[in-house]
N, C-alpha and C positions, 0 to 999 in steps of 0.2 A: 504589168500583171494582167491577165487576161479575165474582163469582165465577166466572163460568163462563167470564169471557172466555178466550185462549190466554196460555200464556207470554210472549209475543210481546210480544201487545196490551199485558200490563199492564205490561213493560219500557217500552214508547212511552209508554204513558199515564204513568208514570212519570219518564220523564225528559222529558217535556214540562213535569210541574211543576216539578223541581227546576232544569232551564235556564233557566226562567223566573222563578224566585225567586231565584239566586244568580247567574244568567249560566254561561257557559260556562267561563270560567277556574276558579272556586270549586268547580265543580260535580266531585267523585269520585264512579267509576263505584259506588265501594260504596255511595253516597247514594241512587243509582236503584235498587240490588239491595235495598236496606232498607228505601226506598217502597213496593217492587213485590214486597212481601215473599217475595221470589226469589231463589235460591242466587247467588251471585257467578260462579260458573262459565258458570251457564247464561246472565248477561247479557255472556258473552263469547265462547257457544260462539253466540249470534244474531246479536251484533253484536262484530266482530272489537276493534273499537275505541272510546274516549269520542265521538272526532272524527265517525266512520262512524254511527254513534245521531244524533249532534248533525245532520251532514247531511242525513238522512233527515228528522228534524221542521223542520230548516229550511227544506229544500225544497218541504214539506208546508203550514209557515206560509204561503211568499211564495205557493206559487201559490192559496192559498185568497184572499190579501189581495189579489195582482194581479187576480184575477178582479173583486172587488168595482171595483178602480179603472179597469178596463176598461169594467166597465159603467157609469164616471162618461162614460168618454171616448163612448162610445156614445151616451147618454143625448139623445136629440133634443127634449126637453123645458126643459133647462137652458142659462140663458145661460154664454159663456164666462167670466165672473166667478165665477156662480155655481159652475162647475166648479173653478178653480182655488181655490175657499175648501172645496168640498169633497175635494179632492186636497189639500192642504196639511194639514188639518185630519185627514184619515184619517192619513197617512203619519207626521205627528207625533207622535198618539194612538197610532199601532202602532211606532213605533220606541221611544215612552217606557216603554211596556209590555214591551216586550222590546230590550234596549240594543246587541244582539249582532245586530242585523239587519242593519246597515251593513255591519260586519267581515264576517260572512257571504258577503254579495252581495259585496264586492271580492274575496275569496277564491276565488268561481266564478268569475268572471268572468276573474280572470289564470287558472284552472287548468284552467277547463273552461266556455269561453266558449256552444260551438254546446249542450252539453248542458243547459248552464243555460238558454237564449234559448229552447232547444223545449220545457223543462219545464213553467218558469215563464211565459213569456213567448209559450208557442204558438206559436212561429213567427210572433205579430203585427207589422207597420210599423205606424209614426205616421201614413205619408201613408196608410194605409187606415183610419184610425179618423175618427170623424165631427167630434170634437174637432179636427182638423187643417184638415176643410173650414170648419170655422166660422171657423178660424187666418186664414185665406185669402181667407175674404168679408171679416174685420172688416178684415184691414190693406189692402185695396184694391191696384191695381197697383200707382200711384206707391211704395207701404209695402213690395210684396214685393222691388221692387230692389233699399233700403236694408236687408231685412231677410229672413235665409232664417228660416221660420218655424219651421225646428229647433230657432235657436237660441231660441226662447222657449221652448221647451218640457225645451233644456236648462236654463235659468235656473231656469224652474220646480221640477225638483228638483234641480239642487244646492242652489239655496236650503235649501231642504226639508230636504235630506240631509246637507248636509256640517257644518253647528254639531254633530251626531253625531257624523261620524268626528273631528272637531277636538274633541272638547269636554277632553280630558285639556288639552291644548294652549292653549286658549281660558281656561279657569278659570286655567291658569296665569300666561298674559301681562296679564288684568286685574285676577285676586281674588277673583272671582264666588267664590259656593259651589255646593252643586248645586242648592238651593231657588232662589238667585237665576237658575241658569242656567236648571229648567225653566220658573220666571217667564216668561224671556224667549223661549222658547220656545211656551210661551202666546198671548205679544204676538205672535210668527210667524205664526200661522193668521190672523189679521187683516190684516199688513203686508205679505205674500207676494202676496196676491191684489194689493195696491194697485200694488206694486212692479210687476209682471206687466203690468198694464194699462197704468198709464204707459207701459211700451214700447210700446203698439197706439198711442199720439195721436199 
């Protein structure tokens, strides 16, 4: 950690790692003040609260990670498969790495839907990304009557997203443990793409 940074900084830099090695629930604010080898006071007299820290790197995570998938959707070089194996594969990788991402983003979303949307999300539609026009050539006319191309793109991440917020839920009603759950999760980045496509034939 770099000494000269501010008090600030090394609060962030600090409780960026420890939310990320224990999650949010585990994580006491005295953990980040003893990272950040910084008076307890003062990680309270910056950041009022554990939650208001938490938010701040969180909202910091998604929009650094929604950029990168922006530029999948952008990307006029990739076919739409290839997109969705790169979107499933990103989102899985960054949710298993930090497990509070889910919980997160439903949190903004009931409490502060437009703030979250402009943060994170730039104020972008689907129907302006390039990813959509491609939607649009593949499924042809006859495809887009039977099918508003939103909803592929919803399917696309609930897939993605929701074995996350289910997983207490999911391990419980089959058995799995968590090695067999990220297994399968794994096998997601492969199955999602196929899934996906068979909706376009």
């Amino acid at each position: 950690m770099n000494p000269d940074s501010s008090a600030e900084e090394k609060i962030v830099e600090a409780a960026r790692t420890i939310f990320t090695q224990k999650g949010y629930a585990a994580t006491k604010t005295r953990d980040i003040a003893d990272k950040a080898g910084i008076n307890l006071a003062l990680v309270n007299y910056y950041f009022r609260s554990k939650e208001m820290l938490f938010n701040k790197i969180m909202m910091e995570v998604m929009s650094v990670f929604m950029k990168s998938i922006f530029s999948i959707f952008q990307d006029k070089e990739t076919s739409l498969e290839e997109k969705f194996e790169l979107i499933a594969t990103k989102y899985i990788n960054r949710i298993k790495s930090n497990p509070d991402i889910p919980n997160f983003i439903l949190n903004e979303l009931r409490s502060r839907p437009e703030e979250f949307f402009q943060k994170v999300i730039a104020g972008r539609k689907m129907q302006d990304l390039y990813i959509y026009d491609q939607l649009v050539e593949r499924m042809g006319e006859e495809k887009l009557k039977e099918i508003n191309p939103i909803h592929i793109m919803m399917n696309l991440m609930s897939l993605t997203v929701f074995p996350f917020i289910g997983k207490p839920m999911i391990r419980m009603v089959t058995g799995i443990d968590n090695k067999e759950f990220n297994q399968m999760m794994e096998e997601r980045k492969q199955l999602i793409p196929q899934w996906i496509m068979q909706m376009l034939t």
